[in-house]
Every structure is written in C-alpha cells, then in structure tokens.
C-alpha positions in Angstrom: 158.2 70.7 82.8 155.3 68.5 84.7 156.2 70.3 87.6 155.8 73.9 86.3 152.8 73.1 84.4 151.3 71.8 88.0 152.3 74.6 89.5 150.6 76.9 86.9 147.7 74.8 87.7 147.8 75.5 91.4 148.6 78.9 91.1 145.0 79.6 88.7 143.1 77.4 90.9 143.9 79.7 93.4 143.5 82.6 91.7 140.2 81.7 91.1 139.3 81.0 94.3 140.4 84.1 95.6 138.8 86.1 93.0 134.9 84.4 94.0 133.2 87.2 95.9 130.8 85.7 98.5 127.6 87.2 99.2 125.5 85.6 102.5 121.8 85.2 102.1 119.4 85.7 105.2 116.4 83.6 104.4 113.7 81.6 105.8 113.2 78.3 106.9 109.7 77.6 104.5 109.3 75.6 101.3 110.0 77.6 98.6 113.3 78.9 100.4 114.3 75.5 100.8 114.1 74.8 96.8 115.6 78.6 96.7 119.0 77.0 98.2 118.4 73.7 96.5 118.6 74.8 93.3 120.9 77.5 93.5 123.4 75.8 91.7 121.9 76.8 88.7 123.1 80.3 89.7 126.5 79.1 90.6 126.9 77.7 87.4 126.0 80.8 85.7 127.8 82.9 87.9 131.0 81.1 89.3 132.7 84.4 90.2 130.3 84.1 93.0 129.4 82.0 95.6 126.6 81.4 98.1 126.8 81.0 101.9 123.1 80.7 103.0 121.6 81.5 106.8 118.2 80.1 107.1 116.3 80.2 110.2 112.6 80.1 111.4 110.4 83.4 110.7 110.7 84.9 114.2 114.5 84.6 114.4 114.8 85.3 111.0 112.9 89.1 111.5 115.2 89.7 115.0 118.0 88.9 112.9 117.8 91.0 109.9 115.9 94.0 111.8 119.1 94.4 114.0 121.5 94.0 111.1 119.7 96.3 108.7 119.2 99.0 111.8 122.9 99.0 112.9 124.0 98.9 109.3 126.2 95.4 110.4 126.4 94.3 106.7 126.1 90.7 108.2 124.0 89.9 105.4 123.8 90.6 101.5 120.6 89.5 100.8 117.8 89.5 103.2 114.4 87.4 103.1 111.5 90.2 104.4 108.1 90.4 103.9 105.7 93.6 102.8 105.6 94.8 106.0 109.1 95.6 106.2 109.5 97.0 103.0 108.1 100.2 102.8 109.3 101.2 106.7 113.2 100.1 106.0 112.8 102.1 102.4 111.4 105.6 104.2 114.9 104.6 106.5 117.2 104.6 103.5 118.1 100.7 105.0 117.7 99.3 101.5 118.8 99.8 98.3 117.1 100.5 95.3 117.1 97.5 93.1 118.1 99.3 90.0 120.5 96.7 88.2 118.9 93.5 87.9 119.1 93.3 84.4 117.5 93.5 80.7 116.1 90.3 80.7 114.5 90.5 84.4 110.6 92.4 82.6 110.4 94.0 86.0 106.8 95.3 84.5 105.8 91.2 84.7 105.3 91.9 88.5 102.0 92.2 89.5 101.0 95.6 90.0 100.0 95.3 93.3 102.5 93.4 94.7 105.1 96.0 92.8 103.2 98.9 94.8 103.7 97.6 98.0 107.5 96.4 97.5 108.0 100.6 96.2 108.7 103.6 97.9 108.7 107.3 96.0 108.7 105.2 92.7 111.9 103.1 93.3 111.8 99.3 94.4 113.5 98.2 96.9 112.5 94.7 97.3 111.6 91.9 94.5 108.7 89.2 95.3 110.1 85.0 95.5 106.4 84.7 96.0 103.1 86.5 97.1 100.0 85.9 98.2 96.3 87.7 99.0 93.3 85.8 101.2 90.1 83.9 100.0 87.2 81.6 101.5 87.8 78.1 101.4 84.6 76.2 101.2 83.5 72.7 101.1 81.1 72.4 97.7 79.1 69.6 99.2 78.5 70.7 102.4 77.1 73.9 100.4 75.3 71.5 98.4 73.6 69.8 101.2 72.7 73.4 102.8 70.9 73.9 99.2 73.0 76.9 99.1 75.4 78.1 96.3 78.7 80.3 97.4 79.0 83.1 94.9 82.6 84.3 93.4 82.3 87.5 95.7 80.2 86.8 98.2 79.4 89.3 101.2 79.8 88.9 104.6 76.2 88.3 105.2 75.7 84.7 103.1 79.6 83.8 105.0 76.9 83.6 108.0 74.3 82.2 106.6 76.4 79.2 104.8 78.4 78.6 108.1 75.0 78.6 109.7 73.4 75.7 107.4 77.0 73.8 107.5 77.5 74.0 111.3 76.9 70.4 112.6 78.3 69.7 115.5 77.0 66.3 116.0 79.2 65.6 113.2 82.0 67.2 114.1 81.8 69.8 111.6 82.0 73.7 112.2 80.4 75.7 110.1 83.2 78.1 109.9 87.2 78.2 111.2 89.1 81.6 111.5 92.3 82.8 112.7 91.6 83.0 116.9 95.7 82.9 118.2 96.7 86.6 119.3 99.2 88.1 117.1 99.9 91.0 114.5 100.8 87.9 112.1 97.8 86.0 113.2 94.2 87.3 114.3 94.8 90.7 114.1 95.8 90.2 109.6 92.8 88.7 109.5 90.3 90.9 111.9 92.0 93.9 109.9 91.5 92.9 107.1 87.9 92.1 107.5 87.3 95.6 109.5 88.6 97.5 105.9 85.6 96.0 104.4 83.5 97.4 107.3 84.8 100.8 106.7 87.0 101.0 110.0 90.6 101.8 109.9 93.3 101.9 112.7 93.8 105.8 112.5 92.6 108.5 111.3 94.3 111.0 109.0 95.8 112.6 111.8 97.2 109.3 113.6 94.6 109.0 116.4 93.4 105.4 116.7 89.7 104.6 115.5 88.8 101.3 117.7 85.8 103.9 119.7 84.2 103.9 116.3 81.2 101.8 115.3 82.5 100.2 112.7 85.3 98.4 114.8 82.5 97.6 116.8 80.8 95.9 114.2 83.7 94.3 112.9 84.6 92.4 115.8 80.8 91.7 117.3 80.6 90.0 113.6 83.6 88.2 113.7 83.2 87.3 117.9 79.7 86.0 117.4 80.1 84.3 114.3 82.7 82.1 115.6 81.1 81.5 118.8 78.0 80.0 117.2 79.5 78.6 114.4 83.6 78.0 115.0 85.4 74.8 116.8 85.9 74.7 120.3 89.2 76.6 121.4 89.1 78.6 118.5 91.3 81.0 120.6 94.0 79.3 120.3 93.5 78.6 116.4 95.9 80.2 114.0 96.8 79.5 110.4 98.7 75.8 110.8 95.7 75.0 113.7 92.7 75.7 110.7 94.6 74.2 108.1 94.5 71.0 110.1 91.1 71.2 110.6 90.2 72.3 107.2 92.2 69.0 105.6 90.9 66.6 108.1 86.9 67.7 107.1 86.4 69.6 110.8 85.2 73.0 108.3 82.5 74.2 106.1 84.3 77.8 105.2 87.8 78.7 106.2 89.0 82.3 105.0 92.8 82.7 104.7 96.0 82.6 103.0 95.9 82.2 99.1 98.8 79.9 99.3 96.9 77.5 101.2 95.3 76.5 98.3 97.8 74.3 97.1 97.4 73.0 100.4 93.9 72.1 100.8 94.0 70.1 97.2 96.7 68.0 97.5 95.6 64.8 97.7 98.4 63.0 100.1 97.5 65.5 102.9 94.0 66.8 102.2 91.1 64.8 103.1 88.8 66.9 101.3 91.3 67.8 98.2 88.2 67.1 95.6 85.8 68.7 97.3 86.9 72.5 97.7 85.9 75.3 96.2 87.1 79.2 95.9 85.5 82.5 96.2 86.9 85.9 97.0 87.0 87.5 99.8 84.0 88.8 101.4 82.8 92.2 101.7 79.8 94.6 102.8 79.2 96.6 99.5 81.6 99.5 101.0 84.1 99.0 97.9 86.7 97.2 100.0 86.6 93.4 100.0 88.3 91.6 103.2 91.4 90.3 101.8 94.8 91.5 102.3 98.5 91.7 100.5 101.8 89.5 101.2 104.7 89.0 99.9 108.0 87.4 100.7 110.8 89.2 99.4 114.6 89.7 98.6 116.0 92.8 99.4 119.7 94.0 99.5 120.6 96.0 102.8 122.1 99.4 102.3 125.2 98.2 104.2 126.0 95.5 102.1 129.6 96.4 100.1 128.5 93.3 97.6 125.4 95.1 96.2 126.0 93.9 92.4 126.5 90.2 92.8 123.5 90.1 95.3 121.4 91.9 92.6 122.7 89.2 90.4 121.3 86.9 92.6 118.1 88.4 93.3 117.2 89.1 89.6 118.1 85.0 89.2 115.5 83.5 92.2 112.9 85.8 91.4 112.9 85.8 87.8 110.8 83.9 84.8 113.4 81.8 84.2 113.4 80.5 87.8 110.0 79.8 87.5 110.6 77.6 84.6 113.3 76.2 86.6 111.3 74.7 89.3 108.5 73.5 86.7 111.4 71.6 85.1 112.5 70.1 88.4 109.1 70.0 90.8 106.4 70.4 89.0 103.7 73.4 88.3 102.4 73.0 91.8 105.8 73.5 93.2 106.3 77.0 91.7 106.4 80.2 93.8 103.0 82.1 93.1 101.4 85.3 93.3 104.0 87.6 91.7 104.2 87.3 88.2 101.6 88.1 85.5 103.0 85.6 82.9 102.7 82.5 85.4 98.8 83.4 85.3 99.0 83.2 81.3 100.7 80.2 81.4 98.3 77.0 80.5 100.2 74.3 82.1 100.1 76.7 85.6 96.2 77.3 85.2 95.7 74.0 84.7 97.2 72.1 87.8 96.0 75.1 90.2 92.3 75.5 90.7 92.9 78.0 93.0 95.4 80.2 90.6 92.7 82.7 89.7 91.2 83.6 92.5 94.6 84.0 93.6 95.1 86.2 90.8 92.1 88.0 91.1 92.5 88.4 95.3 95.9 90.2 94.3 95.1 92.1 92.1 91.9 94.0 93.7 94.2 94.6 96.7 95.5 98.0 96.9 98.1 98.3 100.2 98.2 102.2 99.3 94.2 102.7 99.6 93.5 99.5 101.9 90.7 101.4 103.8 87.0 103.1 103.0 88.2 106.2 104.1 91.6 108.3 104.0 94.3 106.8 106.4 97.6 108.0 106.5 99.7 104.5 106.4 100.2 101.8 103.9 98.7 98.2 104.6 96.0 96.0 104.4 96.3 93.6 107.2 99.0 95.3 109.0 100.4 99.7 109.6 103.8 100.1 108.0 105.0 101.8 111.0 107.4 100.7 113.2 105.2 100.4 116.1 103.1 98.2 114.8 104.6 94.8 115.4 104.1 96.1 119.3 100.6 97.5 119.3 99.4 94.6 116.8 100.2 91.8 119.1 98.7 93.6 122.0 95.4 94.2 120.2 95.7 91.0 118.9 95.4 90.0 122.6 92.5 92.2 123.2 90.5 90.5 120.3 91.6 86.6 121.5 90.5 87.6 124.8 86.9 88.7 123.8 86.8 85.5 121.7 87.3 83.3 124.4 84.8 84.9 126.6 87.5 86.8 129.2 86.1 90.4 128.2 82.9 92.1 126.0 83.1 93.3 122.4 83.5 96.6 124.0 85.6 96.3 126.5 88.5 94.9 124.4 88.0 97.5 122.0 88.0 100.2 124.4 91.3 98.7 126.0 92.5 98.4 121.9 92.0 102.4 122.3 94.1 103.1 125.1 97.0 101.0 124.4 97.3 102.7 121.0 96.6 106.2 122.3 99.3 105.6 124.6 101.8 103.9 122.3 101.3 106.6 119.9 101.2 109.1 122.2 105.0 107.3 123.5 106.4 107.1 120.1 105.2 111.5 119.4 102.5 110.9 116.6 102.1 112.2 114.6 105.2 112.9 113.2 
C-alpha cells in the first residue's frame, strides 16, 4: 500500500512539473530589474503553473539581444525589457503584441497619460511601464543663496546662465553648471534634443529633410557649447550621466539638468554629499511652449513570436501593477519603488513624503508630450530621440559632431553643417521619405 501511495506521489509530482509552462524574461542589469527577479516569487507563488527563467544583461547587450530576436521572430524570449524608443518602431512592425489580457484588476487608465501615449500605437498598447522617468534641473539651494538669486519652478533658459554664472567658482572647485558632454544618441544628443525642442528646432521637417542648417539648431548648440565652456568642468566631453552624477554628489555642481530618477540619487544621504541641500525645478524653456525635458520609460513587452503570450501577460500585469508597488514598499521601502508610471503612487502620502523630488517628477511627465515634442509639425514621435530605425545610427554620429564642438575640435557651425550631411545622406540611404 506504502508503495502505491509513493508512487501516486511521484507520479503527481511529476505531473506537475511537466505541466509548469516556462516563459524566459529578457531584462536588464539596473536596480529595479534586480528587485524585479528578487521578488518574483511573489508571482510564482501566485502562479505556480508557471515558472521564471530570467536573462539579464547590461543595456547595450541587452538592445543587440532582443532587437535580433524580435526582428528574426526567434521567440528566444517571452518577455522583453525595452525602452520608449523601441516601442512605437517594433509596434508599426507588428514585432509586438498588443497587451490586451492583463487583467480586471491591472486599472490600465492608472498609467500616466503620457507615458501610456508613448508605449501605444493606433490606440493599442503594446508595452507596459516597470518605471518612467522625464528630466529636471538639479540645483544646489545654497549656492543659489549665496548668488542672492532664487531658482524659479520653471525657469528659462536665460536665468540657467545667469545662476551657473554667479555659482561658477572655480577656485573652489565648483562649476557653475554640469551637462551631458559623452557622444551618444543615449547621452549628449537626449539632452541637446531635448533642449533644441524648446528652441523651436526639430530634426526634420514634415517632409523628412533634416533641419540642423536652421538657426534655431544653431542657437541651440552655441547656447549649450558656450555655456559649458564658461561655466562646466574641465573634460566635460567626456561627461555623461554616471560622470555628472559623481560630480553633482561630491559638491563639483551648482545646476545639473537630467534624469528624474536621479533624484533619489542626489538625496540619499549614504552617497550624496549634498543630499540636504538640493532643490528641483522644471525643465527650462524659452517661452516657445516647449520646455526642455524629455520622456522615458523602461518597459515589458511580449514579442509577437512568443507561443507563451498569456502567462507572460500574466507576468507583465504582476511587475508592473499597484500591487507590486505595494510590494516593494512592504519589502524596501518608499524610496525603493519604481516611479514615474502610475498616477496613484503620486496620491499616495507615504510616496510624497519620502521623495522631494516626486512632483516635479510628476509634473516633468506629465507636460511631456512624445507625439507633439517639437514647436512646429514633425513627422516622428520623440522627445529626446526619432522613433525611426535609423536613428540609433545617425544619433550617435551627431552625437559626435556635438562632443566634438564642445571640446574645441570644430565651430558651432561646422559640426552642424557636418550634422546636415550625414543625415541627408543616411536618409537619402534608407529612401525617405517613405
């Protein structure tokens, strides 16, 4: 009897393993990923006819990965980790799909609008935000104190030079200002675009044909090349968003304008020398209607190729749902929560409370619109990036173009003449317009 009951046993235990569909999540190597995978027990629990079998790699390995998997249909993976950028390209390409089962608890109208817009394509979503972010100025409040200056809550980009002006000591090792220098479509070039839609330039025109022969490019970057020549650190070239943060914590900058998410950063107290004495503003602007701040998000999306579709909508709807969010309160902390993607976390007290930065934050998000990012018409989707395929090229190359004028190798105009025809000619390559 002790022997067919054990083998009963045996037999369900087996049945049971054999019945767990596995579905393998692409992800990256940051943070919040990291508590993702910790936790993700939780999910396990709640779902043991699946299981998880996790990939994480670092960002640029990460993007070769999934962008040759999704394009060759592969069906490697089952749930990929992409950003905004990716989104609304691999959507257009029918690589995704629509993330129409994730449930009658998930309040998909709790998403912030803006973030929703961006993550949607011909009114169907195809990606859900673990977190999202927009950019602000970072200032020092008593360094602007000293200058006898106060920062207003949307200040233009006018007073950014006249504060970094009155905080630039170099004697003391302070710059006035510290912005993103390091060529890259990821690095100078998200924030340079970003300021130049508050300038009222754009990358193209209606009809495709790139716009860096315009004077408002010109004025973008003569603002952004002299500023930081007068008023940046030394090597600012080579500066991207890890290089300022480091300077920023350590006291080296009156004004940094980035990343939202780096406010939790620049507050801690174990790693932030100046964690009491920061303040927030928005984004600056020049009274065109179109403030320099741009739209992120990193996302989980399910590749069309995937045959597992349901249980990796399961697991999408779980890490990027309120529930998780109370779920990482419970077991981190409020500062440990993903931001930047849910309306309810920026009702919630015990959130508000802990970040200083939260709405700014809010309000940075909020006013970006990745649909309308310029002052006039252009014919793509981004703020601090083109949703086109080409871009991840072309942006690195003008990124060059703009590091290169920085660090004194070329004029204003000369990089943004060779900006010009490197586009023209990549455009021209790829049959724009289409």
């Amino acid at each position: 009897m002790k022997t067919k009951l054990l083998t009963l046993a045996c037999c369900l235990m087996s049945l049971n393993a054999f019945s767990k569909e596995t579905i393998t999540i692409a992800t990256v190597n940051n943070g919040d990923m990291i508590t993702m995978k910790e936790l993700s027990s939780d999910f396990e629990a709640k779902n043991p006819d699946i299981e998880l079998k996790w990939v994480t790699l670092e960002e640029n390995i990460l993007r070769q990965r999934v962008t040759t998997d999704v394009a060759t249909k592969g069906g490697q993976y089952d749930v990929m980790t992409i950003g905004t950028y990716e989104v609304p390209i691999w959507g257009k390409q029918s690589w995704l799909k629509e993330l129409n089962n994730l449930g009658e608890n998930y309040d998909v109208d709790d998403i912030l609008p803006a973030i929703r817009s961006g993550l949607t394509v011909d009114n169907k979503l195809y990606a859900a935000p673990f977190y999202g972010e927009s950019s602000m100025v970072m200032y020092r409040k008593d360094l602007m104190e000293k200058a006898g200056l106060t920062m207003p809550k949307a200040p233009s980009w006018d007073f950014i030079k006249t504060a970094a002006k009155a905080m630039n000591d170099k004697k003391a090792g302070v710059s006035g200002i510290c912005l993103r220098g390091k060529a890259g479509w990821g690095e100078n070039v998200a924030l340079i675009t970003a300021m130049s839609n508050s300038f009222g330039a754009r990358w193209f025109d209606e009809n495709w044909k790139p716009q860096f022969n315009t004077p408002q490019w010109k004025a973008t970057l003569q603002y952004y090349v002299d500023i930081m020549k007068e008023y940046g650190p030394a090597g600012s070239s080579a500066n991207g968003f890890n290089e300022n943060l480091a300077l920023f914590q350590t006291g080296k900058c009156g004004i940094w304008i980035d990343a939202t998410v780096a406010g939790a950063f620049v507050t801690n107290i174990v790693d932030s020398d100046v964690a009491d004495k920061v303040g927030f503003a928005l984004a600056p602007d020049n009274n065109l209607g179109k403030r320099g701040n741009w739209l992120w998000s990193w996302t989980l999306a399910v590749p069309a190729s995937s045959k597992k579709s349901e249980s990796a909508m399961k697991f999408i709807s779980w890490a990027t749902s309120k529930d998780y969010t109370q779920l990482v309160a419970k077991q981190k902390g409020w500062a440990k929560v993903p931001p930047g993607t849910r309306t309810s976390l920026y009702k919630n007290s015990n959130y508000m409370e802990s970040a200083p930065f939260a709405q700014i934050t809010l309000e940075s998000i909020e006013s970006a619109d990745p649909k309308n990012p310029t002052v006039q018409p252009v014919p793509y989707v981004g703020m601090q990036f083109v949703a086109i395929p080409e871009f991840q090229g072309i942006g690195t190359a003008v990124g060059q173009q703009f590091s290169a004028a920085l660090a004194g190798q070329m004029t204003v105009d000369q990089a943004l003449q060779s900006s010009q025809r490197l586009v023209e000619r990549a455009m021209r390559k790829a049959r724009y317009p289409k």
